[in-house]
Each structure stands twice: as C-alpha cells, then as structure tokens.
C-alpha positions as CSV (number, residue, x, y, z in Angstrom):
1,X,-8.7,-12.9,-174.0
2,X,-6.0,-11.6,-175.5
3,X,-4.9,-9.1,-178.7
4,X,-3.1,-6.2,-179.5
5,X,-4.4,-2.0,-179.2
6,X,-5.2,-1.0,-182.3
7,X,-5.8,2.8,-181.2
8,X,-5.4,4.8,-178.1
9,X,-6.0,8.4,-177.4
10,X,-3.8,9.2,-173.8
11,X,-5.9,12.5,-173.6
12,X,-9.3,11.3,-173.6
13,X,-8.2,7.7,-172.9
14,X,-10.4,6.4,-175.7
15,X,-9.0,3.2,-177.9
16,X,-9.7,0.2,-178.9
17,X,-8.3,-3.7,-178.8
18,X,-8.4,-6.4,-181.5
19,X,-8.5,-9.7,-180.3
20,X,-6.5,-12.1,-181.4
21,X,-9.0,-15.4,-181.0
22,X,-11.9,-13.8,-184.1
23,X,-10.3,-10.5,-184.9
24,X,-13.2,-8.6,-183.2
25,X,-12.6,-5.0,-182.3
26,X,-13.6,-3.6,-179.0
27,X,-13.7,-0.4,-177.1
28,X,-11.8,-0.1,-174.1
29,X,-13.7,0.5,-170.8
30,X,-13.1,4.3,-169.4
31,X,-11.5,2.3,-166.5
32,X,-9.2,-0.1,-168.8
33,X,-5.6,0.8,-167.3
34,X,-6.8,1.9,-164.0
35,X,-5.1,-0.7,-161.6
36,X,-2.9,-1.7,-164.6
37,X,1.2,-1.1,-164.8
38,X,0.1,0.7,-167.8
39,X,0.6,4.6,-167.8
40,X,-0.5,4.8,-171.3
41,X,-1.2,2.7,-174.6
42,X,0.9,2.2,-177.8
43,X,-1.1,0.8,-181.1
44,X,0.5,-2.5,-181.8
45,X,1.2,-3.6,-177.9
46,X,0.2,-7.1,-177.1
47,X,-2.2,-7.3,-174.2
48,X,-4.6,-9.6,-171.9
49,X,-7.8,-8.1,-170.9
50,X,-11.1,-9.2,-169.7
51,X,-14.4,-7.9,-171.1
52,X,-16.7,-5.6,-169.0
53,X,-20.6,-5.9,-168.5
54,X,-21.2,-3.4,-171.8
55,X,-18.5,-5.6,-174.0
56,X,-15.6,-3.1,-173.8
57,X,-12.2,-3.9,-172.8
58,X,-11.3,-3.9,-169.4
59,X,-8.9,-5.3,-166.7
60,X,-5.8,-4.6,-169.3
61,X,-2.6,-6.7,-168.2
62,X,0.7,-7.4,-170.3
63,X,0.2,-10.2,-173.2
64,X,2.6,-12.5,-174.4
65,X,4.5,-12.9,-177.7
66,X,2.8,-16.6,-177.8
67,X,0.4,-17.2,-181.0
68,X,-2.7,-17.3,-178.6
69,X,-4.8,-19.3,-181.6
70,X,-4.7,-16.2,-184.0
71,X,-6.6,-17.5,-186.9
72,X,-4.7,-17.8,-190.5
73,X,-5.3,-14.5,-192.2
C-alpha cells in the first residue's frame, strides 16, 4: 500500500498514515521505522508500508511521487 503520514510524534513515535488507494487512516505499528532508512517522520512524506496483524502500519519504506490510483477527491 501506499500513502502519505499525516502525523507523527518522534518522542513517543506515535502517527498515523493515510492511504492513498480509499483514504483510510491508520496507526502506525510501535515498530513502523524499525529496519527502515527512516530516522524519523515528516507529515506530508510519501511512503510504502505493509499492514501488521492489528491493522496498523508497519514495514515503512520510501514511496513514490507516482498517482498510485488515488481516487478523485
């Protein structure tokens, strides 16, 4: 999947991740950037992540500028 951090919180590592495929919101995973090139989160930054067991964001990994099927809004 992929979509763009809409909030992230470098302290407690809490955020979440809108998807660009339905524009559904979901939390990342306590373990999102761990194994990542990411250091830390801006709101805004295109990303590629996976979903975890609970739903929440995981496996984080860069995104492309590419319309992944974002639907018209």
């Amino acid at each position: 999947m992929q979509g763009v951090i809409k909030s992230y919180d470098p302290v407690s590592g809490d955020g979440s991740v809108i998807s660009d495929t339905d524009l559904a919101e979901y939390s990342l995973a306590p373990n999102a950037i761990e194994g990542s090139i990411f250091r830390m989160l801006r709101q805004g930054q295109r990303v590629v992540f996976s979903l975890d067991a609970n739903g929440r964001a995981t496996t984080l990994r860069l995104g492309s500028e590419a319309d992944m099927g974002t639907p018209g809004v």
